[in-house]
MDAnalysis code that builds the backbone (N, CA, C; Angstrom):
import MDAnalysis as mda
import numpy as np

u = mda.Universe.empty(606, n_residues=202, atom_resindex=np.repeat(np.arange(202), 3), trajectory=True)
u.add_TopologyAttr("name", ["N", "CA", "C"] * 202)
u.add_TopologyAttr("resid", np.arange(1, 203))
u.add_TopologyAttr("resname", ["UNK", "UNK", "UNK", "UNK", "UNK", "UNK", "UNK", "UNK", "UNK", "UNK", "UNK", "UNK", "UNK", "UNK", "UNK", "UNK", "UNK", "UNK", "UNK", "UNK", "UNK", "UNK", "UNK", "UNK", "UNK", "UNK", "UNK", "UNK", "UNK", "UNK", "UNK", "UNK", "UNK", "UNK", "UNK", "UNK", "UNK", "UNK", "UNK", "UNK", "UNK", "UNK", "UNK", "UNK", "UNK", "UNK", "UNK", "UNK", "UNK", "UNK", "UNK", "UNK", "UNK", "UNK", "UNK", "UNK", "UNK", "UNK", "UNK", "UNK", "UNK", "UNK", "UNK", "UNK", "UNK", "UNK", "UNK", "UNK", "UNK", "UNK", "UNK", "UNK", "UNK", "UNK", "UNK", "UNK", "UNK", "UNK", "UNK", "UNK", "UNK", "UNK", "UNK", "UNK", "UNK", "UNK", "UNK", "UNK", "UNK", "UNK", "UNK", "UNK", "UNK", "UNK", "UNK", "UNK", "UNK", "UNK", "UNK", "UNK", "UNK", "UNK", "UNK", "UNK", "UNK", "UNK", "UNK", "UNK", "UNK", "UNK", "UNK", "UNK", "UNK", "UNK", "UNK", "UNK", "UNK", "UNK", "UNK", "UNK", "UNK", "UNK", "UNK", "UNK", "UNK", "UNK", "UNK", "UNK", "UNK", "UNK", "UNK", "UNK", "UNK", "UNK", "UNK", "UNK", "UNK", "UNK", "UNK", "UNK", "UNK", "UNK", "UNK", "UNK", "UNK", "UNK", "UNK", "UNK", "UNK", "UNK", "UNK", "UNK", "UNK", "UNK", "UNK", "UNK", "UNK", "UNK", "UNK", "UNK", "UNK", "UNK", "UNK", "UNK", "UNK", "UNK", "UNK", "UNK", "UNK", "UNK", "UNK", "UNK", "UNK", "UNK", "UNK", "UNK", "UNK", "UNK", "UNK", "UNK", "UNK", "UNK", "UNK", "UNK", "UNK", "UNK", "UNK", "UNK", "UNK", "UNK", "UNK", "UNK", "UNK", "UNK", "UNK", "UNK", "UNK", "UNK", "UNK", "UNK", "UNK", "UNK"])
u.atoms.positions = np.array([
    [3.106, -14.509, -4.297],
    [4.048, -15.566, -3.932],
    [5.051, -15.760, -5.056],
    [6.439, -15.910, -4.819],
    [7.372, -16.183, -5.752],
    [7.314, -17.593, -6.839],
    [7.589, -17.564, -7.690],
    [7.134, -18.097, -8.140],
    [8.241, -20.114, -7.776],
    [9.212, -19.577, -7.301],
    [10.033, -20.955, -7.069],
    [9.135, -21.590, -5.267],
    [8.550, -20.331, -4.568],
    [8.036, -20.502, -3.553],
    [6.563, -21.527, -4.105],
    [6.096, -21.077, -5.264],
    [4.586, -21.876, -5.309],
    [4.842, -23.068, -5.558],
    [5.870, -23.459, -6.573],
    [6.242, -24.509, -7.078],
    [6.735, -25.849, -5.974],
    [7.463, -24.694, -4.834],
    [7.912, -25.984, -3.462],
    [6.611, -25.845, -2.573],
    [5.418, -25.212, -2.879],
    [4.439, -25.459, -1.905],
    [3.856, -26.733, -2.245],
    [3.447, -26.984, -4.258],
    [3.254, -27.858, -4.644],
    [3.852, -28.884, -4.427],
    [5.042, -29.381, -4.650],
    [5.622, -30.223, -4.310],
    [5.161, -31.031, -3.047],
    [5.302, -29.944, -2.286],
    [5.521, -30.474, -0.673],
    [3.487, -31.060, -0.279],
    [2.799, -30.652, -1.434],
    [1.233, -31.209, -1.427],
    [1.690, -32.295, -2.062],
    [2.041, -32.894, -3.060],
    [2.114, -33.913, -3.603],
    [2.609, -35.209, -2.757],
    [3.714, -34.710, -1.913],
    [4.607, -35.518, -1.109],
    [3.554, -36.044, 0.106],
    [3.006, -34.802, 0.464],
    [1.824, -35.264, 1.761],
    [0.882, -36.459, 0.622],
    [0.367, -36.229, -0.556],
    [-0.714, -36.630, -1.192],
    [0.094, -38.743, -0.901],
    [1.011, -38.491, -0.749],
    [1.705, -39.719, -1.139],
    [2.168, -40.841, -0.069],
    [2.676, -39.547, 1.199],
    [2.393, -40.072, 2.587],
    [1.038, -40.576, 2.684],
    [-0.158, -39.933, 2.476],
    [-1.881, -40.476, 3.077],
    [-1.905, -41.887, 2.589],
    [-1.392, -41.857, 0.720],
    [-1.050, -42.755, 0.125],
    [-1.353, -44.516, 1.322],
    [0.295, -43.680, 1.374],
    [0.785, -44.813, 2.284],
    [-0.091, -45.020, 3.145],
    [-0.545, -44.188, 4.518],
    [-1.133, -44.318, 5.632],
    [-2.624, -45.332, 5.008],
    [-3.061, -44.926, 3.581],
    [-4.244, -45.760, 3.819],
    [-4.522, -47.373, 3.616],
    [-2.824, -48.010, 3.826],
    [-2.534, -49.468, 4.325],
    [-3.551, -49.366, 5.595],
    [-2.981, -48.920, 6.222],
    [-3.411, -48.976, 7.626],
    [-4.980, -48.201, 7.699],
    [-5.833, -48.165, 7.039],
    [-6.867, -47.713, 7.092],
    [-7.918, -48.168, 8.162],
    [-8.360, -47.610, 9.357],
    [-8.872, -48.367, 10.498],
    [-10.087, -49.035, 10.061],
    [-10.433, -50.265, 10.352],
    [-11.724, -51.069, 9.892],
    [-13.039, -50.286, 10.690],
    [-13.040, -50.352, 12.164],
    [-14.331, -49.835, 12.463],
    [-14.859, -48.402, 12.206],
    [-16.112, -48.294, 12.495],
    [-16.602, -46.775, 11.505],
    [-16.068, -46.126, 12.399],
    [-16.133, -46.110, 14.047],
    [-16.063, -44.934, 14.864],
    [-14.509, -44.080, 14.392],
    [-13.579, -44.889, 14.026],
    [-11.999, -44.682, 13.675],
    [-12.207, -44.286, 12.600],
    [-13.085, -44.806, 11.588],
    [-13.112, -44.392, 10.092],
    [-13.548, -43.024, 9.866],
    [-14.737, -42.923, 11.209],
    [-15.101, -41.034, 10.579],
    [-14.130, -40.237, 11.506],
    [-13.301, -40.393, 12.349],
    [-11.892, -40.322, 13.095],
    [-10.765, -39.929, 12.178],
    [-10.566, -41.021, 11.126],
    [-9.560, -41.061, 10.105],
    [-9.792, -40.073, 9.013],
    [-11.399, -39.865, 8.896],
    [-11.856, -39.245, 7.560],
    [-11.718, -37.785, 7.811],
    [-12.049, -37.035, 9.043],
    [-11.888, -35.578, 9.852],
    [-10.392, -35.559, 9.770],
    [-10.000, -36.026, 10.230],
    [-8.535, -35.602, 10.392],
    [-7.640, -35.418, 9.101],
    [-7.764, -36.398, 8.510],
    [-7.402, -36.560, 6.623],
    [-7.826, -35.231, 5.987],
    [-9.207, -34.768, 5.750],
    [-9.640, -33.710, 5.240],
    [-8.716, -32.249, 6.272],
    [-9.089, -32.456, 7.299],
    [-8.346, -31.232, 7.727],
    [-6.879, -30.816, 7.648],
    [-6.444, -32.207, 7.333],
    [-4.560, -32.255, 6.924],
    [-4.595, -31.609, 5.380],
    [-5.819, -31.595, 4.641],
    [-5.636, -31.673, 3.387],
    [-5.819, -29.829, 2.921],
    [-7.426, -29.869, 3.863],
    [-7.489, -28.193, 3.698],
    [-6.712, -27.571, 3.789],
    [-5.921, -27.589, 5.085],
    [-4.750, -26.830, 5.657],
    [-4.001, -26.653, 4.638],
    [-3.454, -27.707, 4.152],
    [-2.225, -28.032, 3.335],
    [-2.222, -26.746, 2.116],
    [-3.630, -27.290, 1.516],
    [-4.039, -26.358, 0.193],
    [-4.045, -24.596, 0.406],
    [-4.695, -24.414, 1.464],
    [-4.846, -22.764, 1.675],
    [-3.871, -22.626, 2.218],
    [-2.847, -23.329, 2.836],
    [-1.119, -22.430, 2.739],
    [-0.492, -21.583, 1.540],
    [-1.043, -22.817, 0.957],
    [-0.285, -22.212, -0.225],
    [-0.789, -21.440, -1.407],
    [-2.056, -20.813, -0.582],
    [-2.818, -19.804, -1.535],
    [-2.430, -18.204, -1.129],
    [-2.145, -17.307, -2.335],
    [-2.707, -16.352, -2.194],
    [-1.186, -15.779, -2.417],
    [-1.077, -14.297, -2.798],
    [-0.131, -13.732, -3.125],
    [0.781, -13.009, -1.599],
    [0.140, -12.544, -0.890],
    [0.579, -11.843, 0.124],
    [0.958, -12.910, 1.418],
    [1.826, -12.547, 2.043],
    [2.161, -13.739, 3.324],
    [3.084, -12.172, 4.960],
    [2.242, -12.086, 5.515],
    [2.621, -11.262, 6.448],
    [3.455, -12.156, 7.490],
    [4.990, -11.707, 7.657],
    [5.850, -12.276, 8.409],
    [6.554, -11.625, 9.566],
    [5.985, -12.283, 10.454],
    [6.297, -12.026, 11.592],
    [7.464, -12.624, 12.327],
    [8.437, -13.574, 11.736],
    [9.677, -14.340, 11.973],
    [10.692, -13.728, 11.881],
    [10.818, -12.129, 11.544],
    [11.946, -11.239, 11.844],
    [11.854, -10.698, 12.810],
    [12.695, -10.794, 13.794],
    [12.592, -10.117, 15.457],
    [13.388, -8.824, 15.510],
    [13.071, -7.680, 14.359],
    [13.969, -6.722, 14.481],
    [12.925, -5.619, 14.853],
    [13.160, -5.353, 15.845],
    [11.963, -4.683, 16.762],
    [12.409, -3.043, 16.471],
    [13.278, -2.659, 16.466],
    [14.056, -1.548, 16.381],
    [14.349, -1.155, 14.994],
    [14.525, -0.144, 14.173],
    [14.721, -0.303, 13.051],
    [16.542, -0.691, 12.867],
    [16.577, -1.295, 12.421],
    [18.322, -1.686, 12.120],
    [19.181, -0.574, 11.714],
    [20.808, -1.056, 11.463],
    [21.429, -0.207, 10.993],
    [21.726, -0.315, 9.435],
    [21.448, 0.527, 8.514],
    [21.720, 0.238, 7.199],
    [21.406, 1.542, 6.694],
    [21.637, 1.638, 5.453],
    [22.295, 3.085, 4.547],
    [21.854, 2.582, 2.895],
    [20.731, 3.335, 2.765],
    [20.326, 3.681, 1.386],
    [20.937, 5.015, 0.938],
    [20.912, 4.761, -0.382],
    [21.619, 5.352, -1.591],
    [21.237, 6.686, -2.132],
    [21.088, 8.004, -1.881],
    [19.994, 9.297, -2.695],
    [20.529, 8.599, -4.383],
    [19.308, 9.120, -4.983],
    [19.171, 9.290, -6.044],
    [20.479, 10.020, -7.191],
    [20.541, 11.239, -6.193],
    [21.771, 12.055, -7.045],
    [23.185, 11.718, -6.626],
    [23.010, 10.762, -6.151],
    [24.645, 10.231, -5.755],
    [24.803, 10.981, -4.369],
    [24.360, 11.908, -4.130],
    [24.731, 13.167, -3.282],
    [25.485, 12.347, -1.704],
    [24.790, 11.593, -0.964],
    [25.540, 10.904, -0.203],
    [24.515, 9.481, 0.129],
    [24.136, 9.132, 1.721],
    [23.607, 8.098, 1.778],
    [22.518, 8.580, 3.068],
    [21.284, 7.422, 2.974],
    [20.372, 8.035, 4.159],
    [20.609, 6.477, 5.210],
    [21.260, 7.156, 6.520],
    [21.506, 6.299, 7.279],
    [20.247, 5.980, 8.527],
    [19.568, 4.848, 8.294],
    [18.277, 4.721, 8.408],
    [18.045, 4.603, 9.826],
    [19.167, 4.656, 10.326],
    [19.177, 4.100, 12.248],
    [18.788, 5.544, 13.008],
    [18.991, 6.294, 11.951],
    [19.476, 8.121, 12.972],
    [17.933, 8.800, 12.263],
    [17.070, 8.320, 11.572],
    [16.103, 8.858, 11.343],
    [15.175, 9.126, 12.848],
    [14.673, 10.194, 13.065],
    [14.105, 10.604, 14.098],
    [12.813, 9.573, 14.370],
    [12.131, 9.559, 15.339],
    [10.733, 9.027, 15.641],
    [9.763, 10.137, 15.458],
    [8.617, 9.783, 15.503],
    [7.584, 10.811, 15.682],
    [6.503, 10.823, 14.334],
    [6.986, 9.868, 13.384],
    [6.031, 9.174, 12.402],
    [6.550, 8.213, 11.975],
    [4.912, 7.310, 11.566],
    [5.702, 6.606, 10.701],
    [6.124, 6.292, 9.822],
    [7.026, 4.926, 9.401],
    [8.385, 4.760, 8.422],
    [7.700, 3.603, 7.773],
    [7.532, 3.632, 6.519],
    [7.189, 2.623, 5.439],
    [8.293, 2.199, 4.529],
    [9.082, 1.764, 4.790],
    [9.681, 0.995, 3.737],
    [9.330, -0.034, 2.865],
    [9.521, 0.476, 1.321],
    [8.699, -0.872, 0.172],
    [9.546, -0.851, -0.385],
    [9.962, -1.879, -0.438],
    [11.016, -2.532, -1.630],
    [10.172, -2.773, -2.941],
    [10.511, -2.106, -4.183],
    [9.737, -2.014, -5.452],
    [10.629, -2.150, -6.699],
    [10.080, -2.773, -7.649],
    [10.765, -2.682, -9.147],
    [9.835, -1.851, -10.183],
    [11.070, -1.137, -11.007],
    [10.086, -0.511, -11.856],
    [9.268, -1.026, -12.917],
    [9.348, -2.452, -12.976],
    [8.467, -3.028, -13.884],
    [7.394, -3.930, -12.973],
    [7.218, -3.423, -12.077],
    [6.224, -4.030, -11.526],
    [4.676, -3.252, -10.925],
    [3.901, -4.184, -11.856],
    [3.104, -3.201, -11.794],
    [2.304, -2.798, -10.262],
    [2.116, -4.361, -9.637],
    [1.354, -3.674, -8.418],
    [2.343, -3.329, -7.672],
    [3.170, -2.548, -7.419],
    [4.362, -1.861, -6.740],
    [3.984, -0.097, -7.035],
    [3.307, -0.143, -8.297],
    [2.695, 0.963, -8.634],
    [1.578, 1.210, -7.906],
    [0.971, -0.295, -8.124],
    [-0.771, -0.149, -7.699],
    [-0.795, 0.864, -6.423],
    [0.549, -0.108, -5.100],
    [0.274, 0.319, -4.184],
    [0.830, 2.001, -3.887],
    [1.505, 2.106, -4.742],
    [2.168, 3.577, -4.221],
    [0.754, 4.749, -4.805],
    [0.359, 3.850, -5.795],
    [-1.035, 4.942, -5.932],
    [-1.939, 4.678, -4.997],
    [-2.390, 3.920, -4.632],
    [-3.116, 3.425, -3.528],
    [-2.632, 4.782, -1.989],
    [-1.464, 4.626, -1.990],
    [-1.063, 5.517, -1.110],
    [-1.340, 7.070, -0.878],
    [-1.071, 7.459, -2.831],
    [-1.396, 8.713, -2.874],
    [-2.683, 9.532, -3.263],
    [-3.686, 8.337, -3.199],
    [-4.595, 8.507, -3.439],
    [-5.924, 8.966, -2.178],
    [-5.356, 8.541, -0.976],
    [-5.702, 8.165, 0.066],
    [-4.534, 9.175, 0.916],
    [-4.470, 10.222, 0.699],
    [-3.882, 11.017, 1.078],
    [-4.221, 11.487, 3.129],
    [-5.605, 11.720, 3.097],
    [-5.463, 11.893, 4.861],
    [-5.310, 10.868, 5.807],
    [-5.211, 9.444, 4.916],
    [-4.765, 8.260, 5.765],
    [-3.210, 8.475, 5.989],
    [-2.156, 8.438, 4.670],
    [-0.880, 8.640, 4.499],
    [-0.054, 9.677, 5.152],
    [-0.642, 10.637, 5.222],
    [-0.157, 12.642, 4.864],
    [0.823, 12.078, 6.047],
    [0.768, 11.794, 7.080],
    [1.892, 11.719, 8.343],
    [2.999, 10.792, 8.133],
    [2.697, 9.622, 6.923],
    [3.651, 8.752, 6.881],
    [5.520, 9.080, 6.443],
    [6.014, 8.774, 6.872],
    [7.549, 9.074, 5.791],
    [7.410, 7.874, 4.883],
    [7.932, 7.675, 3.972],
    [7.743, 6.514, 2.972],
    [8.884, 6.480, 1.885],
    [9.699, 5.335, 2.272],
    [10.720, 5.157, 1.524],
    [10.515, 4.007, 0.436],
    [11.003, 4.128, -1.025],
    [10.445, 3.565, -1.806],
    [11.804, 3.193, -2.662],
    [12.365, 1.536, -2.315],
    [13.356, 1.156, -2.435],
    [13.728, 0.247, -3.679],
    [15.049, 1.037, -4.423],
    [14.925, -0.344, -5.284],
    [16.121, -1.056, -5.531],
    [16.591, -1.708, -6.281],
    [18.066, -2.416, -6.518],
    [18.451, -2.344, -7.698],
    [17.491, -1.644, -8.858],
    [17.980, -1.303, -10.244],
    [19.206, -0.136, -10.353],
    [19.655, -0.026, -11.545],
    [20.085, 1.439, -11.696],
    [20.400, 2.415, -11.429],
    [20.760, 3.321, -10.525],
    [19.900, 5.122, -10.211],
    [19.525, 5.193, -11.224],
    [20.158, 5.356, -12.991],
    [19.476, 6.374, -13.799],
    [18.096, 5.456, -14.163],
    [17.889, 4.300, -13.880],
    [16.663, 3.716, -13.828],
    [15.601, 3.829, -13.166],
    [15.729, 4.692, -11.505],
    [15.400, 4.621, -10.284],
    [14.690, 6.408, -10.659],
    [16.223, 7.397, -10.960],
    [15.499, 8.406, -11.400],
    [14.306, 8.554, -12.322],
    [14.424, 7.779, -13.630],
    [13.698, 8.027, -14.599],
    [12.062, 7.686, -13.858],
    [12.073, 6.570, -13.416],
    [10.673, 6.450, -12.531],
    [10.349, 7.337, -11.385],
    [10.980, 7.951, -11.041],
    [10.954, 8.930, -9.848],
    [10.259, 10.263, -10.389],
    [10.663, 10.811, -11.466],
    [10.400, 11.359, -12.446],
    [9.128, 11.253, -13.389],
    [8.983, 10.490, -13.790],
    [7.889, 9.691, -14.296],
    [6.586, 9.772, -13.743],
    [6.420, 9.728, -12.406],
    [5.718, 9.336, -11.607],
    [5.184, 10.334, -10.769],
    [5.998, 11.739, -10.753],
    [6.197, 12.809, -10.183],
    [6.584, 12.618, -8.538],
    [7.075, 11.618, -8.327],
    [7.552, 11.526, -7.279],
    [8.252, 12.596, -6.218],
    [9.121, 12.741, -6.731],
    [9.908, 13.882, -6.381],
    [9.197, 15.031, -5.446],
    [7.976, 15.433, -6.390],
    [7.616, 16.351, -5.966],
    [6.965, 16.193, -4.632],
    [6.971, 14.721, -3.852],
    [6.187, 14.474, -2.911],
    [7.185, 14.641, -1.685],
    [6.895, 15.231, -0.894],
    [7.500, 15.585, 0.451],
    [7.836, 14.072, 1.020],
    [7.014, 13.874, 1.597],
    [6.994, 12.272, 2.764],
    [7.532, 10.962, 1.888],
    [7.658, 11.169, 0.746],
    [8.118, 10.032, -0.421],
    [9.831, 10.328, -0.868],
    [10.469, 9.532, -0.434],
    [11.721, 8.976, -0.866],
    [12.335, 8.185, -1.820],
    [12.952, 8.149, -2.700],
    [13.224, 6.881, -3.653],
    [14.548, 6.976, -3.552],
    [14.909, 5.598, -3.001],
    [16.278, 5.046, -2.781],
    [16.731, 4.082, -3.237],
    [18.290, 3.811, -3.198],
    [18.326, 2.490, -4.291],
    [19.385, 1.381, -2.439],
    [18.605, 0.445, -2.437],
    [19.688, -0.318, -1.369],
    [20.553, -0.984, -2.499],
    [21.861, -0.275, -1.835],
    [23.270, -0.674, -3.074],
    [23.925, -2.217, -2.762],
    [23.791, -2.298, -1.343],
    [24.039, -3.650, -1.221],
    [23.745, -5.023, -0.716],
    [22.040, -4.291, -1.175],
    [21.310, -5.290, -0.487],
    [21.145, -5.756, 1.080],
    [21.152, -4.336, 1.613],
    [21.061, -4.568, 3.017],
    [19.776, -4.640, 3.648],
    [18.573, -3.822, 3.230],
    [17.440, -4.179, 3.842],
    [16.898, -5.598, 3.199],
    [16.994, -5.762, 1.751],
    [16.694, -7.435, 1.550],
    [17.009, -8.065, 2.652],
    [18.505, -8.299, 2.886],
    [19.228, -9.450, 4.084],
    [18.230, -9.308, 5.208],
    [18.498, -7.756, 5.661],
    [18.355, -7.794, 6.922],
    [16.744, -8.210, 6.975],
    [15.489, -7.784, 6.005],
    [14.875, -8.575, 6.408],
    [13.996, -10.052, 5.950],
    [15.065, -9.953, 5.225],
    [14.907, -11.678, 4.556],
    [13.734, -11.294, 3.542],
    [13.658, -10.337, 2.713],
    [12.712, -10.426, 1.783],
    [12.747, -11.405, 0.958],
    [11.497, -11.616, -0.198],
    [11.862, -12.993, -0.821],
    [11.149, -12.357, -1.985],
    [10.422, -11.246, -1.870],
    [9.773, -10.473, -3.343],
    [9.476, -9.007, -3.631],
    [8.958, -8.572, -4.332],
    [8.512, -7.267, -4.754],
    [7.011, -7.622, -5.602],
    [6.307, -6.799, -4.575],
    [6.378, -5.668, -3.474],
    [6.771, -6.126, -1.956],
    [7.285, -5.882, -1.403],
    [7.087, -6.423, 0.328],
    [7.420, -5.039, 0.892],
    [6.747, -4.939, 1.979],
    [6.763, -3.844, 2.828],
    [7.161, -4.286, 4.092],
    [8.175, -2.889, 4.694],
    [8.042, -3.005, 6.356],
    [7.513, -1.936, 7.094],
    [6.792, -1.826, 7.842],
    [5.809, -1.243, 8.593],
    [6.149, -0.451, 10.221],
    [7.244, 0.383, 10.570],
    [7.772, 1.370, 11.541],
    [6.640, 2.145, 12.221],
    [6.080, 2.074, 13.832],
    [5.189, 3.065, 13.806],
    [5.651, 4.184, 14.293],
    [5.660, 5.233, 14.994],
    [6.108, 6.699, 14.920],
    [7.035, 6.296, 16.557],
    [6.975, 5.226, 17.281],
    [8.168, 4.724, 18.047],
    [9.268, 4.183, 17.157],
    [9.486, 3.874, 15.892],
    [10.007, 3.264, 15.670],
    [9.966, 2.041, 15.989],
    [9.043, 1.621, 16.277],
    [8.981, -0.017, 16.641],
    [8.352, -0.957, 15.082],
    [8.906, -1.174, 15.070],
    [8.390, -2.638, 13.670],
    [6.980, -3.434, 13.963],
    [6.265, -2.693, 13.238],
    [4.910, -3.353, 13.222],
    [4.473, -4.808, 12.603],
    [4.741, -4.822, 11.321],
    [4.881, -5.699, 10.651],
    [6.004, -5.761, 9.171],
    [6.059, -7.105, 8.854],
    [6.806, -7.417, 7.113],
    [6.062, -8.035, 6.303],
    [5.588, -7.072, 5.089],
    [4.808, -8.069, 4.448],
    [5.207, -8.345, 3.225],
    [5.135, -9.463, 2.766],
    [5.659, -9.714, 1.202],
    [4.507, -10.001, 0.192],
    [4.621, -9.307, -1.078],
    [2.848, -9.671, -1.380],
    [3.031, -7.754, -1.568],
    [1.345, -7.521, -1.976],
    [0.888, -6.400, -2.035],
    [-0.014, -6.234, -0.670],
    [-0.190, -4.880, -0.229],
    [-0.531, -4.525, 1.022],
    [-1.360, -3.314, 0.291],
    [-2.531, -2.751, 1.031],
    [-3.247, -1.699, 0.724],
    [-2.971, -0.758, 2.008],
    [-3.097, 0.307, 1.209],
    [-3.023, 1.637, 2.769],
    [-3.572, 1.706, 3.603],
    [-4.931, 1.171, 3.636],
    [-5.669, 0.758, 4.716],
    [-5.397, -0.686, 6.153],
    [-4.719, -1.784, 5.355],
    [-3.836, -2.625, 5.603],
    [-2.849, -1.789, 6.409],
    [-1.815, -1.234, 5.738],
    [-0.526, -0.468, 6.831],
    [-1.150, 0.513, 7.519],
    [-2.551, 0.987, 7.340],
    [-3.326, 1.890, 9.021],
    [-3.587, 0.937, 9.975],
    [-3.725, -0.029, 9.411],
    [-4.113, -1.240, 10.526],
    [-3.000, -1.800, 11.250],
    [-1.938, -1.798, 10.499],
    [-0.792, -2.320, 11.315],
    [-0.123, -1.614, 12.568],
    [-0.088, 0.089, 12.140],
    [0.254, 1.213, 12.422],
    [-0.636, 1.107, 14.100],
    [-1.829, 1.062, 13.505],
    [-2.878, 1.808, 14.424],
    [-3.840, 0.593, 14.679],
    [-3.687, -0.529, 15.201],
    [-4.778, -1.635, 15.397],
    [-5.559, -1.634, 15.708],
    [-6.955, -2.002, 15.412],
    [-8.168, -1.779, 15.996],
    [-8.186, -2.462, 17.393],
    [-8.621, -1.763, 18.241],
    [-9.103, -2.729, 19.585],
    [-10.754, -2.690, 19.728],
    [-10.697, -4.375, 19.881],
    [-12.230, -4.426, 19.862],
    [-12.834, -4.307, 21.358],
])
């Protein structure tokens, strides 16, 4: 979770803490209302608290079912990858990543580690630094040498907008229709994006 995001979750607990405040003028006298008042209070309170836990938040409030139109950057300047005309027939991982971040690493090892889960994925691995910053980690990392792995730089912040990211790592999740599975912001494990991909039916 971002860190201006935890800070207005707090807030917005304090503010409830202050509303109950108030409400317990009106505190009902008989018990049947009182253990009435006391259930409901606690469950306003739990809720409240485990919102605002935990690093990862999977968002489903972008209705872009289709992959959009937008144009990442190659590495060598060479031209641009226009993301609308990419074929179907696997799927498309897009992660928005910084190179100083470490679980952005975690997960791309996570990925390549776990290779007969991945091997079909395309996987674009996006950032907003530099190129010669973008290369040097590309490099680094032996990236390059990976077929299904991409490193692109969005130059003008078009997949942020388009899908309202708010951190790094966040992922978006394409299955081999091209249909948008999920957006997640937070760290995600490869097993996580098989699940999104490929849902269990019980």
């Amino acid at each position: 979770m971002a860190q201006s995001d935890f800070v207005h979750e707090w807030v917005v607990i304090w503010v409830k803490c202050f509303q109950w405040q108030a409400v317990a003028t009106f505190y009902p006298k008989s018990k049947q209302m009182k253990t009435l008042f006391a259930v409901l209070t606690y469950g306003c309170l739990m809720t409240t608290i485990l919102s605002s836990c935990g690093d990862t938040e999977v968002n489903d409030s972008v209705k872009v079912m289709k992959m959009p139109s937008f144009s990442l950057l190659k590495l060598d300047s060479s031209g641009v990858i226009n993301m609308d005309s990419i074929p179907n027939g696997q799927p498309i991982i897009l992660m928005y990543i910084d190179t100083e971040c470490h679980v952005c690493l975690d997960e791309i090892n996570s990925i390549l580690n776990n290779a007969p889960i991945s091997k079909n994925w395309k996987i674009f691995l996006i950032g907003r630094e530099p190129l010669a910053t973008l290369r040097e980690y590309e490099f680094k990392y032996n990236l390059n040498m990976l077929d299904q792995i991409t490193v692109c730089k969005d130059p003008g912040l078009s997949l942020w907008d388009q899908f309202k990211l708010k951190t790094v790592p966040s992922t978006v999740v394409y299955d081999n229709t091209g249909t948008l599975k999920k957006r997640i912001d937070g760290s995600v494990t490869v097993f996580d994006i098989q699940d999104y991909i490929n849902p269990k039916r019980s």
